[in-house]
N, C-alpha and C positions, 0 to 999 in steps of 0.2 A: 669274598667272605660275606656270608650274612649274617643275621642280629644271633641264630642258635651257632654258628661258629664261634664268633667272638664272644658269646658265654664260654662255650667247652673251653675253648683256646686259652682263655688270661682270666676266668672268673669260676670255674669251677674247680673245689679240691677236695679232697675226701676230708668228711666233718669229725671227730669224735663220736666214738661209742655212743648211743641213746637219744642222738642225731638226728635229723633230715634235713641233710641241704639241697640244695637248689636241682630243681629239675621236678618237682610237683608243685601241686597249684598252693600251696602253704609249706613252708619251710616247719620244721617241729625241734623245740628244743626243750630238753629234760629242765626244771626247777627242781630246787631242794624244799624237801618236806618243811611246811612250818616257815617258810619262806615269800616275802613280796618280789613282785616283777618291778623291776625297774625299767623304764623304757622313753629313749630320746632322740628327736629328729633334726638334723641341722644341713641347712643348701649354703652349696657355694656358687656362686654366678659368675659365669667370665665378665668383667669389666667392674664387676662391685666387690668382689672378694677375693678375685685373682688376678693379677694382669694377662692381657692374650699372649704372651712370650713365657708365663712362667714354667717352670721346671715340670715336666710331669712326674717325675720321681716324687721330688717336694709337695707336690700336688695328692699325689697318693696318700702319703703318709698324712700332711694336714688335713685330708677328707676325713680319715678315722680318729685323725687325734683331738678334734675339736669336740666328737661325741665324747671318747672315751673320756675327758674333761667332764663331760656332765655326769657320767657315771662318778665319779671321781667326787662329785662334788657331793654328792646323795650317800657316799658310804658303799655304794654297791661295787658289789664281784662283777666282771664284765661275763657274760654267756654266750654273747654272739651280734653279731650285727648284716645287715641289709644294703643295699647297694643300689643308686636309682642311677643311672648314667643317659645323658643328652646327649648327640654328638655330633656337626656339623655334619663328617664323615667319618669311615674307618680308618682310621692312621694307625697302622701295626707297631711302629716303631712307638710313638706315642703308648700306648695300649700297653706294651710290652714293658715299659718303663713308671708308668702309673703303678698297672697291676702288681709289679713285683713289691713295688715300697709297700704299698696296702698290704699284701699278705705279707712280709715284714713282718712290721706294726701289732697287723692281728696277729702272728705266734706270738710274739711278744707280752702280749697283753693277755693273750689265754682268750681271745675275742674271736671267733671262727667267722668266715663270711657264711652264711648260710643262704642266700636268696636274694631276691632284685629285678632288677628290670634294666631293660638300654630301648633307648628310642633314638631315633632322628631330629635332630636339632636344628631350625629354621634360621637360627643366628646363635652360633657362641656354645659355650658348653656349659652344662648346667649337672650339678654333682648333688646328691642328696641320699646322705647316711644316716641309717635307724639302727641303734644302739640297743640292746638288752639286757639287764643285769639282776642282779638278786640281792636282797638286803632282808634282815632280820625283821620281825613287824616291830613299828615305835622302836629301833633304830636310825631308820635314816635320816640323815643329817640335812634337817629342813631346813629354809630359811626363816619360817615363823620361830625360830626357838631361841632365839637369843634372849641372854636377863643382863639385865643391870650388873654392869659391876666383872661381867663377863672381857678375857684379856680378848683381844683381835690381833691374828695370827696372817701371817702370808707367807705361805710357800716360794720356793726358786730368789727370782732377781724379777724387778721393774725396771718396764722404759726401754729395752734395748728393741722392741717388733716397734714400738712405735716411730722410734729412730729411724729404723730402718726402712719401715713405710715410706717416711717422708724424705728420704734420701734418692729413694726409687722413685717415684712420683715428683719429684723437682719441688716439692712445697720449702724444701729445706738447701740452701747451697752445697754441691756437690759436694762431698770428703770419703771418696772411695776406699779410703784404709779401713774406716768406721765402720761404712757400708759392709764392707767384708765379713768384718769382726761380730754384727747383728742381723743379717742377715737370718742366719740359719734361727736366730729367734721366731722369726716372723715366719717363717718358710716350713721349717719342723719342730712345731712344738713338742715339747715333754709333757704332759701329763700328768704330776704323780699317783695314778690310779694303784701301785702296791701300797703306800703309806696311809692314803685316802679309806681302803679297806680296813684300816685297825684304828682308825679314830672316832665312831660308834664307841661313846663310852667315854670319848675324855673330852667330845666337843658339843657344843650345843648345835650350832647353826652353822651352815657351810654354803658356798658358792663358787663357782668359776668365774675368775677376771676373764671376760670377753671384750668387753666396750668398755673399760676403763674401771681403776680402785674404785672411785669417787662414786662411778653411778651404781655400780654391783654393789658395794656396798651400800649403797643406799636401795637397797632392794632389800635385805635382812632387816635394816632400820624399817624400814615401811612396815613389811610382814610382821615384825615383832613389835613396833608400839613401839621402839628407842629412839635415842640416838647416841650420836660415838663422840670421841676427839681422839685425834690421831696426833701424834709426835712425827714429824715430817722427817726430822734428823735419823729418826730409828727407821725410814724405809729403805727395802736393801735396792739400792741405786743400779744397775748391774755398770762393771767396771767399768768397759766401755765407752759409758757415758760423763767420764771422768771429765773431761777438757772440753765440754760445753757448757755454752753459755749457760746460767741459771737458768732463766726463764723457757728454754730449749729441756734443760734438765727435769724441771717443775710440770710443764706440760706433759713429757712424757712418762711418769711415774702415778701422776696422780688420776689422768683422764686419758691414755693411752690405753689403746686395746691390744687385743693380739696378746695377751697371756698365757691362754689356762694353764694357767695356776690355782692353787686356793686359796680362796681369802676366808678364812673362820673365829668362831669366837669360843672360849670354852674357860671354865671357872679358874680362878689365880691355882687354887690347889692342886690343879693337873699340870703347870708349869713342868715340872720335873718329869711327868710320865711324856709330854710331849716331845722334850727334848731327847730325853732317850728314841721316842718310835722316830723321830728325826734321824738321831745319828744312826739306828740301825737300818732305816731305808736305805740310807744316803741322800737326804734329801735335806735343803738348808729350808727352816722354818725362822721366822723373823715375829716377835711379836710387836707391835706400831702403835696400840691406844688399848682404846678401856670402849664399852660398851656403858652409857648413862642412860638413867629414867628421862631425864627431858628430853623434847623429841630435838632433832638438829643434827646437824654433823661440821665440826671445827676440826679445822686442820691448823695445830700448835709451830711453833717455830724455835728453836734452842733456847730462846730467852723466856718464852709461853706466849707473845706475841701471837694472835690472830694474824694466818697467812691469808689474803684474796685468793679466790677461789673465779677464773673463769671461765672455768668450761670442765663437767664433771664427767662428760666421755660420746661416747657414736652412738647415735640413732639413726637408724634409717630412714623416719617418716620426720625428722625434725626439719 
């Protein structure tokens, strides 16, 4: 099999009407009149973002769902996305199990693969998905636009990928029941990109938890001149994590990655229309603090107590 088989074979499928997928030198996809392109690139590395044993199924699906998160996070419609694949060599079975999660994923999301590339990998496999979407102009959900005074909202559950990281990787003592139970956190993320679509309008500022609550949200704080205080007791734990130690629990809620999720802020008076676009998703929305004019970020404790704060989340070059 060579590099134009293993396209036809596992990466090529008929695109929607108004289309051009894969098989000319530019992929072409219809925008809406009156309409911004939204568009986002994200790599996955064997040994930094994957383990070499990990699932290719799992692997498929987390390669799309970590863009569709940034779509998600912008307010945007997802259009289509791209597809870069490294490969030590051809492994069919492999191939055959990747590919299928991804297309998955992408009907699911209304995301079509439309183009890409595969090369030969000199060590490891190296994965890299370019996302495209559409958003109304001056509404996508920036992260400059957060005000004072604004609630701060978080999708899904915290804490369970990071568990599970460290369960995997031996940083943590073995407890293979747990592992079980978080896993699939870490392995296949949800995204909520249908909910994320109708919130243009009731939020100010949004982002996807990648590297942890703490430091993403301190990315809005930056962009927007604020700062927050977060109520610790109001973050949604995922269950899980119920019968770990505190400081296991604290670490992974507050500076644990492997979310996306959204973290966003939006005025007290949408309260109501929130929780409704929540419960008609099916998506659990949490709200955690408040958005302040001085700049800072506190994280409160049941009593109001100032919690310590040691570590706000992953960096790569740290």
């Amino acid at each position: 099999m060579n590099e134009f088989d293993l396209i036809r074979r596992y990466f090529s499928r008929p695109v929607p009407p108004g289309y051009l997928g894969a098989g000319d030198d530019c992929a072409l996809l219809p925008i809406g009149a009156g309409k911004q392109l939204a568009a986002s690139t994200d790599l996955l590395i064997e040994g930094r973002h994957f383990l070499p044993d990990a699932d290719p199924a799992s692997l498929g699906h987390k390669a799309l769902a970590v863009n569709l998160s940034d779509l998600a996070a912008m307010g945007a419609q997802p259009l289509g996305c791209m597809l870069g694949l490294s490969l030590p060599k051809i492994d069919e079975a492999w191939l055959k199990a990747f590919s299928e999660a991804f297309h998955a994923l992408a009907d699911a999301a209304d995301c079509p693969l439309v183009g890409g590339d595969t090369t030969r990998s000199p060590d490891g496999i190296v994965i890299s998905v370019t996302v495209f979407g559409q958003v109304e102009p001056g509404r996508a959900l920036r992260r400059d636009a957060a005000q004072p005074g604004d609630d701060i909202w978080v999708t899904g559950t915290l804490g369970a990928a990071h568990a599970a990281l460290q369960w995997l990787t031996g940083q943590w003592p073995a407890q293979p029941a747990l592992l079980a139970a978080t896993r699939a956190a870490l392995e296949r993320p949800c995204p909520p990109w249908g909910f994320a679509q109708k919130l243009p309008g009731l939020a100010h500022a949004a982002l996807d938890v990648s590297d942890g609550l703490l430091q993403d949200l301190g990315h809005i704080l930056e962009a927007s001149g604020c700062g927050a205080r977060l109520h610790y007791e109001t973050l949604p734990v995922d269950a899980a994590l119920a019968h770990l130690d505190e400081a296991q629990v604290r670490e992974a809620v507050l500076s644990g990655g492997d979310v996306y999720q959204l973290c966003f802020t939006s005025p007290p008076q949408n309260r109501d229309g929130i929780a409704e676009l929540a419960r008609t998703s099916g998506v659990r929305a949490t709200r955690i603090g408040v958005i302040e004019s001085a700049a800072g970020l506190t994280v409160q404790d049941a009593a109001g107590g100032r919690l310590p704060i040691s570590s706000r989340g992953f960096d790569h070059f740290a």
